[in-house]
N, C-alpha and C positions, 0 to 999 in steps of 0.2 A: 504494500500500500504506500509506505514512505519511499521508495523509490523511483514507481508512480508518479506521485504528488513532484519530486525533483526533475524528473523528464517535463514535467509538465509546465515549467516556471517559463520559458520564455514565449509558449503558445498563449499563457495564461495574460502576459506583457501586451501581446499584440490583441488577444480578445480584450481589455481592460483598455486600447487606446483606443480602437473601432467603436466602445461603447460609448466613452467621453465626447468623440465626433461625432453620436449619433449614425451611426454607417451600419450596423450589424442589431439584429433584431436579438432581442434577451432571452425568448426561446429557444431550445438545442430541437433535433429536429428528436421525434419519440425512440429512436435507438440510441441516441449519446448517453453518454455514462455518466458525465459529469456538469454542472454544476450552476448558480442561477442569480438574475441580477432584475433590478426594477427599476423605474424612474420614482423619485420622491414626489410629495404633492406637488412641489411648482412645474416638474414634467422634467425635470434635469435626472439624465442617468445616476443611480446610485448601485453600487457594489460593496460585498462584503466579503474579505478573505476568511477563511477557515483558521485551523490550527494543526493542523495533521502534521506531524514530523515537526512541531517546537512543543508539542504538549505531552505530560505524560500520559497515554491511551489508557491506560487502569483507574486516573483519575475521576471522582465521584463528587456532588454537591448535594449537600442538604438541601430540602424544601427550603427553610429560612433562608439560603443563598440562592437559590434562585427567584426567589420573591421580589428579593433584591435587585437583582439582572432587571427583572421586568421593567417594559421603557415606562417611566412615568407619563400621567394624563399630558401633561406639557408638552412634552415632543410629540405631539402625535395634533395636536391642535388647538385652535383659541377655543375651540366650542368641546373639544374632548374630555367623556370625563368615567371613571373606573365606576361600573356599576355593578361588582363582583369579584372578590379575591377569593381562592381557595387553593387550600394548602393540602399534598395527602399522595397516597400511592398512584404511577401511574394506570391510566385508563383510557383508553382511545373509543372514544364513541361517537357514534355518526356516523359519516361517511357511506352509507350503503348496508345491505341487509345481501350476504354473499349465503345465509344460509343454504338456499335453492341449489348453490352452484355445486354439484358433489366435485370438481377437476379442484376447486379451492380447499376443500375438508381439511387437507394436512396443512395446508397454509393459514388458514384460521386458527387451528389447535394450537399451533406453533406464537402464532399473532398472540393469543393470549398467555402465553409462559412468560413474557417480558414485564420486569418487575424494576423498579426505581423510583426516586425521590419525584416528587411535581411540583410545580405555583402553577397556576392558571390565573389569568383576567379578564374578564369582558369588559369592555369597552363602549362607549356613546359617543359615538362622534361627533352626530349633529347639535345643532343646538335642542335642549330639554322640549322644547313644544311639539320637534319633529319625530317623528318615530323612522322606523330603519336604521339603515347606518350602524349596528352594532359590528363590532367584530370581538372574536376568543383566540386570546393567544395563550398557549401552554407549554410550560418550558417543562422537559424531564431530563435527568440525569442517569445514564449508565455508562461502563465501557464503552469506550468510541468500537469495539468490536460489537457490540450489542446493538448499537443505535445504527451500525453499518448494516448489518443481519436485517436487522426491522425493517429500512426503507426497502431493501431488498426483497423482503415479505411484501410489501405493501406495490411492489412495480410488478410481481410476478404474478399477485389474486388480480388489479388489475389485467394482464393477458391471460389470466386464464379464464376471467369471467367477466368480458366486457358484458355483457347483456343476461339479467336474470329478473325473472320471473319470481313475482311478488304476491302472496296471496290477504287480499285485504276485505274488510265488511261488505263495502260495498260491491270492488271487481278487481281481476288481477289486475297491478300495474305493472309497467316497464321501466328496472332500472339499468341505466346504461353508463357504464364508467370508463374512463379514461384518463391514462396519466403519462406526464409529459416532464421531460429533464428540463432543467434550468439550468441556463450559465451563468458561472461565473459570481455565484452567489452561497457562502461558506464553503465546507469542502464537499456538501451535496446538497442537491435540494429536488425536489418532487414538486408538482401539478400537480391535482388531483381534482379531473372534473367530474361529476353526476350530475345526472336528468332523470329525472320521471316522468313518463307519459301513460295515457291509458283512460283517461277522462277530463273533463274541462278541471277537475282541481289538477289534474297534473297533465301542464302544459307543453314543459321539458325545455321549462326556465334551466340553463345550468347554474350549479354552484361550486364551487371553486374552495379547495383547500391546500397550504403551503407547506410542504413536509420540510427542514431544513437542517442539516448537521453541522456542529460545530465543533467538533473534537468528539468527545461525547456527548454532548448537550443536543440533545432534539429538540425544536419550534415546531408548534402544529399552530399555524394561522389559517382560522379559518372567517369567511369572510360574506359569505352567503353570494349573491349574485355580482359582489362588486370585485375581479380579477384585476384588476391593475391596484386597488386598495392593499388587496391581502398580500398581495409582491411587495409592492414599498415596505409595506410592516415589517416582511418577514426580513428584508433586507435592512433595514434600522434595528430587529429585533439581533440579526447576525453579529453586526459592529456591535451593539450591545452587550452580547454574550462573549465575544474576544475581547472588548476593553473591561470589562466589570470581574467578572470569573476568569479569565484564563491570561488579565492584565497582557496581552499582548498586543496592544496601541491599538488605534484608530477611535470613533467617535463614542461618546460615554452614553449617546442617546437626548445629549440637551436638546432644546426647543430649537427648531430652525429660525434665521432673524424673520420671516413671514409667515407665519402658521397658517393652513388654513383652517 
């Protein structure tokens, strides 16, 4: 893995200046391996390095350390504000209902053996009168070998079961998932789209969630139907998690000087 990451330092230069120009689109195409970047709110390219090969891989954070990592209401907006903090073991929930799919069975059982420290927060963006606008960012802690396993788990139930069959009160729906590499943003990061169709309540609005590794530390931003939102974050949350936890430079997560 860390020799990898060395071969990869001068592609990494030339992807990191094509982004600052604006020239090269932030998505990898669905077979790249590696890794992911977003524009912040004013629409200016932002990136976030990893820590792979300066960090110890075995190292772990308490919940109370990563509560800490998380970005405050301030960096994230004038109108932004934490409408839920929790502390506790990790849990991954959402994202799709792969029961139906038997090709994922052992990819599931496996998805749920993963155990580590969490903070979670939800988020309001808007101002208080408006509704929408929430987002959930969850940070968890394991071996960078563990949180490498997971995303891997989590890119392989995607191909194995893009399209599953839901059985609900009303009538089966259709869920359809897909997931997609990001460049250039920690030392990995994941797309994750889903849709539901099958009746006028499910239209197959997609919804969007940001898988993102930082050494060991996983980011799950998820973001409901706003994808270019849950990128910024996850990439703010990235710099975040290397300056705060694994002290290796870049931004602490202060407020931008224009928030929106």
């Amino acid at each position: 893995m860390r020799a990898a990451v060395r071969a990869g330092i001068a592609g990494h230069a030339v992807m990191l200046t094509a982004l600052l120009t604006g020239c090269v689109s932030t998505e990898a195409p669905p077979d790249a391996r590696r890794p992911a970047a977003a524009g912040d709110p004013s629409g200016a390219p932002s990136t976030a390095s990893g820590v792979d090969g300066e960090a110890d891989p075995e190292r772990v954070f308490t919940a109370t350390e990563l509560k800490a990592a998380l970005l405050p209401a301030a960096a994230l907006g004038r109108h932004a504000k934490v409408t839920g903090t929790y502390l506790g073991l990790f849990g991954r929930y959402g994202g799709g209902d792969w029961t139906q799919c038997e090709p994922g069975d052992d990819l599931r059982v496996e998805m749920r053996g993963f155990e580590g420290a969490s903070a979670q927060q939800t988020v309001h963006l808007a101002r208080a009168a408006e509704t929408g606008r929430s987002v959930t960012v969850q940070l968890v802690s394991m071996p960078a070998g563990r949180t490498e396993r997971y995303l891997e788990i989590r890119r392989r139930l995607h191909e194995a079961c893009p399209d599953v069959t839901v059985d609900t009160e009303a009538a089966p729906v259709q869920e359809h998932h897909e997931a997609r590499e990001l460049a250039a943003l920690g030392d990995e990061a994941l797309l994750e789209i889903s849709r539901q169709t099958g009746s006028d309540e499910y239209d197959g609005t997609p919804s969007y969630a940001v898988d993102v590794r930082v050494g060991g530390v996983l980011a799950i931003v998820t973001s409901g139907g706003d994808k270019e939102t849950g990128i910024s974050l996850a990439a703010r949350t990235a710099q975040r998690i290397r300056a705060e936890l694994y002290a290796a430079g870049g931004t602490s997560g202060r407020a931008p000087e224009n928030p929106s």
